[in-house]
C-alpha positions, -999 to +999 in steps of 0.1 A: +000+000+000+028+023+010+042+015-022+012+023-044+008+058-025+045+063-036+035+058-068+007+079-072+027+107-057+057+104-082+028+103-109+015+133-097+048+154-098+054+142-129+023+156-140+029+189-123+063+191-142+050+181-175+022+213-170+048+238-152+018+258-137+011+256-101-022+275-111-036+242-131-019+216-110+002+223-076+029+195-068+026+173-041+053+190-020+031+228-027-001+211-015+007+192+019+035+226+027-002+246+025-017+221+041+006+226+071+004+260+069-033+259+073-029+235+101-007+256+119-027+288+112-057+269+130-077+272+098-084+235+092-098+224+129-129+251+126-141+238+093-128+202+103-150+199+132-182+216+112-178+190+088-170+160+112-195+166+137-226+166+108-213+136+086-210+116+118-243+125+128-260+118+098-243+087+094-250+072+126-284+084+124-288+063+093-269+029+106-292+030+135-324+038+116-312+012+088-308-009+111-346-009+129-363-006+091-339-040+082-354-057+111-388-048+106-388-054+069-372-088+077-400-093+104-429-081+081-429-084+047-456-060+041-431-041+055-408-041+031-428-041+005-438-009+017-404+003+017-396-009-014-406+024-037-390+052-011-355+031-008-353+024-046-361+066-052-334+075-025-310+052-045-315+067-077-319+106-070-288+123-073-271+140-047-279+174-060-313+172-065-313+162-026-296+195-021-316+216-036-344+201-023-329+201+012-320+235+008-358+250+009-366+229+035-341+229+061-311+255+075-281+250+052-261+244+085-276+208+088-277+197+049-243+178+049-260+158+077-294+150+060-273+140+028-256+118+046-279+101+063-302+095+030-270+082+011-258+059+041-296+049+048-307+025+019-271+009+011-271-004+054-308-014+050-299-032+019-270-051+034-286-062+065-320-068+051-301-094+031-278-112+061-309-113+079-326-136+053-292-151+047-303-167+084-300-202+078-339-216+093-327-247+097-308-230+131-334-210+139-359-241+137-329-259+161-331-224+186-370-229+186-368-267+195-346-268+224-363-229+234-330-208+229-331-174+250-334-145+222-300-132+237-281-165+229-301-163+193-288-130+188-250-137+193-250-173+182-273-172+151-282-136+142-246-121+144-222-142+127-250-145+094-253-106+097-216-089+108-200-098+073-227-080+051-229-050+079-197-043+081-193-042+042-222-017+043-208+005+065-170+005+049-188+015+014-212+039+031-188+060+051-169+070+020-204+082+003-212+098+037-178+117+031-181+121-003-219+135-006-220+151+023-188+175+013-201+176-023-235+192-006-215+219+017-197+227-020-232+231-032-253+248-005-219+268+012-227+270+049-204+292+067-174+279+081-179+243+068-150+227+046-172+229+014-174+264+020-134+265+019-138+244-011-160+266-028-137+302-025-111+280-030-125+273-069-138+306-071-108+323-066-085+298-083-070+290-054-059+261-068-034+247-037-057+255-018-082+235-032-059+207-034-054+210-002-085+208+018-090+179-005-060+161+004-074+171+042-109+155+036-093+123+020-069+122+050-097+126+072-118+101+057-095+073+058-085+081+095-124+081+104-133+047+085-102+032+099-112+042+133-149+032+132-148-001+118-118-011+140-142-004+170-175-021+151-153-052+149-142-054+182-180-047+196-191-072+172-165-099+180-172-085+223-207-093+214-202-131+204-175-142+227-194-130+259 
């Protein structure tokens, strides 16, 4: 991996070289230098937090409200069936018709959070809807028989069919979260929020800049999916050795 990154980086400055204009693409040296001046200026933490706080509240709020729709739906089907039409539209809008949307409804402050809650929402559902009819019935049949407590059905039958396809959908889903939830602050500019930065960033062809609050968000990104799903497995794996 380190390798790869190495790789990408020499491409990059090779790129830069080839152009010879910092204006249409920085080098990587220009970009993280500005990105440590920003840091050391305090203007990244601000915008960093704005952003952080709302994608992480949007995405938890859809995990947890995937997560009760999955079990009702695999519970009822009439359920899911009724479902069926808003998940599919939620799937197939795009981001920005959300945002505009969004944007006569609710205070631009909130929208990365909404976006990424309807973006995380149907890809979770999806996922666990599935590994719980993945359940194999023949265990479930066996728990019913010898009158399994729903605790010891939950870590010993539920979990293992279901941790494997939830844990999928939440590595794919926190990168959308990231990447539509940024993509609406670009659009709908609250103050002080890293899309805002983005935006007068562009506008002003601030191109190293721009580069680098990208390079931030990426970094950011990574660090926050690493994080998350390194504590989801270890809750997960708590859950079924206790």
């Amino acid at each position: 991996k380190l390798l790869s990154v190495l790789l990408a980086l020499a491409a990059w400055q090779i790129a830069s070289m080839s152009l010879d204009s910092q204006l249409l693409l920085p080098s990587p040296l220009a970009v993280i230098k500005r990105l440590a001046e920003m840091i050391c200026d305090g203007e990244v933490f601000s915008a960093v937090w704005f952003t952080l706080s709302r994608i992480t509240l949007g995405f938890l709020g859809g995990v947890v409200c995937a997560f009760v729709l999955a079990v009702l739906s695999a519970r009822f089907k009439v359920f899911e069936i009724l479902l069926w039409p808003y998940m599919i539209t939620v799937k197939s809008v795009p981001v920005a018709s959300f945002v505009v949307i969004a944007l006569v409804l609710i205070n631009k402050i909130w929208l990365s959070a909404l976006i990424s809650f309807l973006i995380v929402l149907p890809i979770v559902y999806t996922n666990l809807l599935e590994g719980i009819k993945s359940v194999d019935n023949k265990m479930l049949e066996m728990a019913t028989v010898f009158k399994m407590p729903f605790a010891k059905r939950l870590r010993f039958i539920w979990l293992p069919s279901v941790k494997s396809h939830f844990l999928a959908s939440v590595k794919v889903s926190l990168g959308l979260a990231w990447k539509s939830g940024v993509a609406a602050e670009l659009i709908g500019t609250p103050d002080g929020s890293v899309g805002d930065w983005l935006y007068y960033s562009k506008l002003y062809l601030l191109t190293t800049d721009l580069f680098a609050w990208t390079l931030a968000v990426v970094l950011l990104a990574m660090a926050f999916e690493k994080l998350f799903v390194f504590l989801l497995k270890k809750s997960l794996e708590r859950a079924v050795k206790l």
